[in-house]
C-alpha positions in Angstrom: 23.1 40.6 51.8 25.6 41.8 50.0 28.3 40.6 47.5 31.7 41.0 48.8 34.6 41.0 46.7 37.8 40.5 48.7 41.0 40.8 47.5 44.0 39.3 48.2 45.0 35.5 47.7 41.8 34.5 48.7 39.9 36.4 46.7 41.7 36.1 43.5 41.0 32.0 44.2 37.2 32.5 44.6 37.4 34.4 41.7 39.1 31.9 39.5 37.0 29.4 40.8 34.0 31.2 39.9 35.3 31.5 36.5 36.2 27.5 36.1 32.4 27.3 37.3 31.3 30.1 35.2 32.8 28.1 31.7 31.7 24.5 32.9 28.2 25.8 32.5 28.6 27.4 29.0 30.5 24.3 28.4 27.6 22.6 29.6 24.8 24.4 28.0 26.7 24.3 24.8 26.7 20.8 24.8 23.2 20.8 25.4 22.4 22.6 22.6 24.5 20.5 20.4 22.4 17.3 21.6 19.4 19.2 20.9 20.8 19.9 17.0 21.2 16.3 16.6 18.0 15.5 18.1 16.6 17.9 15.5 18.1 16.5 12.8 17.3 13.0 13.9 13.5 14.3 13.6 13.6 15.8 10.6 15.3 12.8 8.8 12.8 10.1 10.8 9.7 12.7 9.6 11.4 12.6 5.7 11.3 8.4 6.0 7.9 8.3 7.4 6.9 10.8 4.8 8.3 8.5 2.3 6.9 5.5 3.4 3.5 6.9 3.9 3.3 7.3 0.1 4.7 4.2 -0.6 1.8 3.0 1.7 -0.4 5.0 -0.1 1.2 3.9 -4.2 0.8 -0.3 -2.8 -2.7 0.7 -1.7 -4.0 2.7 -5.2 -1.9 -0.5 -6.7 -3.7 -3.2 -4.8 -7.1 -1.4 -5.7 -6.6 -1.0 -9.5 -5.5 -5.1 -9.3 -8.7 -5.7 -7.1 -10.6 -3.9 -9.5 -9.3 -5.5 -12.3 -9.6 -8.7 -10.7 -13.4 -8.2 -10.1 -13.4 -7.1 -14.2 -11.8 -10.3 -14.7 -14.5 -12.3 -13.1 -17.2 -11.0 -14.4 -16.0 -11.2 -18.3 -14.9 -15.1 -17.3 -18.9 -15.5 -16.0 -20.0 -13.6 -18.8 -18.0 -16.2 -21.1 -19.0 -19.2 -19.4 -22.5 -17.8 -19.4 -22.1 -17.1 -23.1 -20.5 -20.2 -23.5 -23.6 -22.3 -22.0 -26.3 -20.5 -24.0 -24.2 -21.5 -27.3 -24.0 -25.1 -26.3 -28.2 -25.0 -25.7 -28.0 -23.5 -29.3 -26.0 -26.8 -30.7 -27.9 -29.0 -28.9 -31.2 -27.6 -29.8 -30.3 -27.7 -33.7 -29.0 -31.3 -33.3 -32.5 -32.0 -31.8 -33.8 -30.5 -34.7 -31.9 -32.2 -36.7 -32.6 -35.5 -35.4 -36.4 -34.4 -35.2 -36.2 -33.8 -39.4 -34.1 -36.9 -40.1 -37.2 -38.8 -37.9 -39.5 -37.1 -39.9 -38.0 -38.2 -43.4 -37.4 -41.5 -42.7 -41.3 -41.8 -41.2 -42.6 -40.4 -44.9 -40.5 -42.7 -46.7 -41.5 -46.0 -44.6 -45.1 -44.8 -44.9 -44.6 -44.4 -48.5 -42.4 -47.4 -49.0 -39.5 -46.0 -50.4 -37.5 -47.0 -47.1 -34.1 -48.8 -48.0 
């Protein structure tokens, strides 16, 4: 039905009552809004951090591929090296034979031709 406003005593304490309600719910909603600001905020500031640490995720893994790479380099030069390194010892070795080989030779002429000491 209708809404009936009395008057009176009565009234005047419905009314007032009605107002007390009427503010504890703009209170109310107020407060709400307020929680939701903060909740906001905290967002935005957690969204920043991730943000941040996302690129520092992303800097430690471009980091931790220019080491791997350089790491790999590193390898192959030291097998290149040691491969390098093996081929020059075969070198030596093969000159001392030859060496040896000559010396052999020499000392086989001079016996056959007596002037071995």
């Amino acid at each position: 039905g209708r809404l009936r406003v009395e008057t009176g005593a009565g009234g005047k304490g419905i009314l007032a009552a009605w107002e007390k309600r009427r503010r504890d719910v703009l209170e109310e909603l107020a407060e709400k809004e307020r929680e939701e600001e903060k909740r906001k905020d905290l967002v935005a500031v957690l969204q920043m951090k991730l943000s941040e640490k996302e690129r520092e995720c992303l800097a430690l893994k471009t980091l931790h591929e220019r080491a791997s790479e350089a790491a790999k380099n590193a390898q192959e030069r030291l097998e290149q090296e040691d491969q390098h390194e093996k081929e020059r010892e075969e070198q030596r070795k093969e000159k001392a034979s030859e060496r040896w080989r000559m010396i052999g030779r020499r000392l086989a002429m001079k016996v056959l031709l007596g002037t071995a000491t």
